[in-house]
C-alpha positions as CSV (number, residue, x, y, z in Angstrom):
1,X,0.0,0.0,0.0
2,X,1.4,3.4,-1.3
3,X,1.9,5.9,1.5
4,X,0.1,9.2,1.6
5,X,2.2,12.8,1.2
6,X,1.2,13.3,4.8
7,X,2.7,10.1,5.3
8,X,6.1,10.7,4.3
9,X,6.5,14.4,5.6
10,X,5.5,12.5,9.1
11,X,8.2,9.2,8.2
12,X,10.4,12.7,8.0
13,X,9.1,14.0,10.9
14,X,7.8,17.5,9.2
15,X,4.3,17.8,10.4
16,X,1.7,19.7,8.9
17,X,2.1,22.7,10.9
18,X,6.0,23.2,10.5
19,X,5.6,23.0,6.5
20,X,3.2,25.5,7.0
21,X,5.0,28.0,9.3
22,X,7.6,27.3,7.0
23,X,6.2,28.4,3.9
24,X,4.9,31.1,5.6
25,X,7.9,32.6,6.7
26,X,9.0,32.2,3.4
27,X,6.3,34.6,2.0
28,X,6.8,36.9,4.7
29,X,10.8,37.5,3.5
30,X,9.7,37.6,0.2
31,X,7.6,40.6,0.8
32,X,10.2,42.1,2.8
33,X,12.7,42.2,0.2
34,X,10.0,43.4,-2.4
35,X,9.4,46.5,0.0
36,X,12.9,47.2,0.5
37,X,13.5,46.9,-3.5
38,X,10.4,47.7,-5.3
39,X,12.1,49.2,-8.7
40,X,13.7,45.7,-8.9
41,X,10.8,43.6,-8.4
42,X,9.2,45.9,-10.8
43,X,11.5,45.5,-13.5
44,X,11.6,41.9,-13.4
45,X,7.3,41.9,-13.8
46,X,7.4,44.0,-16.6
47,X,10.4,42.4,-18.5
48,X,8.6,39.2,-17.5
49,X,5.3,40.8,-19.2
50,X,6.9,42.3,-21.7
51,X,8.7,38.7,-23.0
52,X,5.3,37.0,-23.1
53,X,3.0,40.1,-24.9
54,X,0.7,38.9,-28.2
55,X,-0.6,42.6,-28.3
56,X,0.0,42.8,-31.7
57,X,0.8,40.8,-34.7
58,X,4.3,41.1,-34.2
59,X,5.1,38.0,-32.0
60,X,4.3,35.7,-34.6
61,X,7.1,36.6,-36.3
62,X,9.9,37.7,-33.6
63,X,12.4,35.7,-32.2
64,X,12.4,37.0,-28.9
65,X,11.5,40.5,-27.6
66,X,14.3,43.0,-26.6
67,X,13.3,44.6,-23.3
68,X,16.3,46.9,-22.9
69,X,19.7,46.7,-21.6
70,X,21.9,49.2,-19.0
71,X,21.8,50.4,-15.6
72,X,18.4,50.5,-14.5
73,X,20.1,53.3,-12.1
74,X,20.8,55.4,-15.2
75,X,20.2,59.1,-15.5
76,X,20.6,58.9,-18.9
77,X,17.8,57.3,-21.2
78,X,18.0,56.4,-24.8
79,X,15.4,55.4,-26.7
80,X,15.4,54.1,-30.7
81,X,12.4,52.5,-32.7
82,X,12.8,49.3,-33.0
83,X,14.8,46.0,-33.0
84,X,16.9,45.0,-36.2
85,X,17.8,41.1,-37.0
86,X,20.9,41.1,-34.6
87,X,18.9,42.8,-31.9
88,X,15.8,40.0,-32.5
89,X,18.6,37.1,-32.2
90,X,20.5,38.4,-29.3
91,X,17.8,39.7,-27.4
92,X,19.7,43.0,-26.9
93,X,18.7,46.5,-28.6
94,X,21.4,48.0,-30.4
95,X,24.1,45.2,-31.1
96,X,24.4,45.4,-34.7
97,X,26.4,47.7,-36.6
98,X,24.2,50.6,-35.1
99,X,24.9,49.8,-31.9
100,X,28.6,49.5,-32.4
101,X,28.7,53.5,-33.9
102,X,26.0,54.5,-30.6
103,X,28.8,52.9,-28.7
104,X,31.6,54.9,-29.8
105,X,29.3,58.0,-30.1
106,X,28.7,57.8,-26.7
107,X,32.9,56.8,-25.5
108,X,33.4,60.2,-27.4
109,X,31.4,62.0,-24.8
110,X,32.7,60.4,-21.9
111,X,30.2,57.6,-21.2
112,X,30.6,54.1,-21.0
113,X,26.9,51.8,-22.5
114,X,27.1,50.5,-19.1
115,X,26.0,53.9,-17.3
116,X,23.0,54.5,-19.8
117,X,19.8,52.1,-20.3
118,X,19.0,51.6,-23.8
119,X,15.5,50.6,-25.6
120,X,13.2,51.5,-28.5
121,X,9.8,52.4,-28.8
122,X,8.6,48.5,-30.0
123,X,9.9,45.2,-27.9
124,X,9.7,43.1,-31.2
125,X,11.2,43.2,-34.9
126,X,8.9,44.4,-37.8
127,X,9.2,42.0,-40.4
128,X,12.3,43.2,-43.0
129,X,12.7,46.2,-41.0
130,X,10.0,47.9,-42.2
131,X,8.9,51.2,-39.9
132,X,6.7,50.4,-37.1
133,X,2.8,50.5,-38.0
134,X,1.0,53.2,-35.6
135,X,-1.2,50.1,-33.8
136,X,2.1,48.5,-32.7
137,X,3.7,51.5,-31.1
138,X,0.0,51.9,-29.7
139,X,0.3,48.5,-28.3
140,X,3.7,48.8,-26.9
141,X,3.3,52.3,-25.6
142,X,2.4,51.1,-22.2
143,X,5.6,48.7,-21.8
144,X,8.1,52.2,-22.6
145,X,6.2,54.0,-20.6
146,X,6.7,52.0,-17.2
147,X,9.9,51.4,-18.4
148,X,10.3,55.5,-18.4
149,X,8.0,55.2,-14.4
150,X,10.7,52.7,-13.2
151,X,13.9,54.6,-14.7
152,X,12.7,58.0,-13.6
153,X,15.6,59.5,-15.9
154,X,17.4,62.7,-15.5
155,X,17.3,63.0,-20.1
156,X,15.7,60.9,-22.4
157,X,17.7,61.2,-25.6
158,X,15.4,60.3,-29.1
159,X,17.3,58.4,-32.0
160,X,15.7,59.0,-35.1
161,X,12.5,60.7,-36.5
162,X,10.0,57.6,-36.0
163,X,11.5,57.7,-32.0
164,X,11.0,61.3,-31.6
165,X,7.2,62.3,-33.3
166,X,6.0,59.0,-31.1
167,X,7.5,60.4,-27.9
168,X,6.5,63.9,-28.2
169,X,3.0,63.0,-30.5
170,X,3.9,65.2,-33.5
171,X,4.3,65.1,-37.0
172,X,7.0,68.2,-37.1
173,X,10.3,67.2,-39.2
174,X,13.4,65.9,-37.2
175,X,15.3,68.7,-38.7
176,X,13.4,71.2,-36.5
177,X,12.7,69.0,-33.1
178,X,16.7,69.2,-33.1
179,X,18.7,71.5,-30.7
180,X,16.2,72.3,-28.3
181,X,15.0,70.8,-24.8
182,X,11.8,68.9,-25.2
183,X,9.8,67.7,-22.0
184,X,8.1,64.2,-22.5
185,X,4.1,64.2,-22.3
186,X,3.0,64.2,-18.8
187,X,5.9,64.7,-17.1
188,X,8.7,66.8,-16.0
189,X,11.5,64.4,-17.7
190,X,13.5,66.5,-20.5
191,X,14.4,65.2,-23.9
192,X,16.3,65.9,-26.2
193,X,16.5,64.7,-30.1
194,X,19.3,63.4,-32.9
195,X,19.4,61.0,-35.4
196,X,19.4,57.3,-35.8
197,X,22.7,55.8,-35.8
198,X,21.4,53.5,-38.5
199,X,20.9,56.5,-40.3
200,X,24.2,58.2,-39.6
201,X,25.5,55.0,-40.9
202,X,23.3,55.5,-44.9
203,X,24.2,59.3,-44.6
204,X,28.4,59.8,-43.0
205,X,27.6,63.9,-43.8
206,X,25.2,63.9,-41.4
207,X,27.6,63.2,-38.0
208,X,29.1,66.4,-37.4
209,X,24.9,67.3,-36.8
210,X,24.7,64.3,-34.6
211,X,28.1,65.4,-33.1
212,X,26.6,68.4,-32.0
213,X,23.3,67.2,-31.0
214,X,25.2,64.7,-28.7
215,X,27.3,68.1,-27.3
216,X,23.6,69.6,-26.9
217,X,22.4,66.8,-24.7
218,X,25.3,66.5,-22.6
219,X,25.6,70.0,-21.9
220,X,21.5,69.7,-21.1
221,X,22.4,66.8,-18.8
222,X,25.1,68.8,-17.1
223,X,22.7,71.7,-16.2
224,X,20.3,69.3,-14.7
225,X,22.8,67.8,-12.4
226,X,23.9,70.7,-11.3
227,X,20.2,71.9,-10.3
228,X,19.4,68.4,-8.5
């Protein structure tokens, strides 16, 4: 004749009781930690949430989604449009050949990827690269946005046009949403725009403007230290 589970916790010589104060105890650290780290335990829902969404029609076709990658202590935010194919097979936004110029972009002013947090607008590839569709960024607004809520960045620096009219809900050129201090929508959180290193990479003329855009921002992000 089998033995019951009660049977062999009491052959152990757990009782009921102990199991239970154990388990409860366990519960009871657990929510202990989460109070005394909440931005951690919130990051891991959301990446957790983010890695299983069907929102949109996009999953059928991705790899894997690319939550973001950095300090989640950053000051500085950067945010791009969407993963490429290196980005949907590594699981990492801006790895490609993109990533490699943001990288040196950034080492030119001083700052290491490591002390930044990186993402885009969408989690998930668009088929061949195309340009988002407005009802994915729609769908994946809400996943940047507590992304931005659990950040709490000092500068969000916008790569690229599709980045910046999503962020700041306008249809105004990138041209003239350059060299000046945005704030994104319904908050205090500054932002500043340049262009895509993708596209910096299609058009070499255009990286002495990026150059100075990146000048722009850090100056920005100077001033802002200085007042906290």
């Amino acid at each position: 004749m089998k033995m019951s589970h009660l049977h062999y916790l009491n052959a152990m010589g757990v009782t009921l009781w102990q199991r239970r104060k154990f388990l409860d105890t366990l519960k009871s650290e657990r929510r202990e930690i989460e109070k005394k780290n909440p931005s951690k335990n919130g990051w891991e829902k959301l990446a957790l949430k983010v890695s299983n969404c069907t929102a949109c029609s996009l999953y059928k076709t991705r790899i894997q989604t690319v939550f973001g990658t950095g300090d989640k202590k950053a000051k500085w935010l950067i945010i791009g449009e969407a993963p490429g194919a290196d980005e949907d097979k590594q699981g990492e936004p801006f790895v490609g050949r993109a990533g490699q110029l943001l990288n040196e972009m950034f080492k030119a002013l001083g700052l290491q990827r490591s002390q930044i947090y990186i993402t885009n607008i969408l989690k998930c590839r668009p088929p061949n690269n195309r340009d988002p569709a407005p009802e994915e960024i729609m769908q994946c607004k809400s996943h940047l946005e507590n992304q931005i809520a659990l950040l709490n960045p000092l500068l969000i620096l916008a790569l690229g046009r599709i980045a910046a009219q999503n962020l700041l809900n306008t249809s105004e050129a990138l041209g003239k949403l350059r060299n000046q201090v945005h704030r994104y929508p319904n908050t205090n959180v500054p932002l500043v725009i340049t262009y895509h290193p993708a596209y910096l990479l299609r058009s070499p003329s255009k990286k002495a403007d990026a150059w100075q855009d990146l000048q722009f921002a850090l100056n920005t992000f100077k001033k802002l230290e200085l007042g906290n």
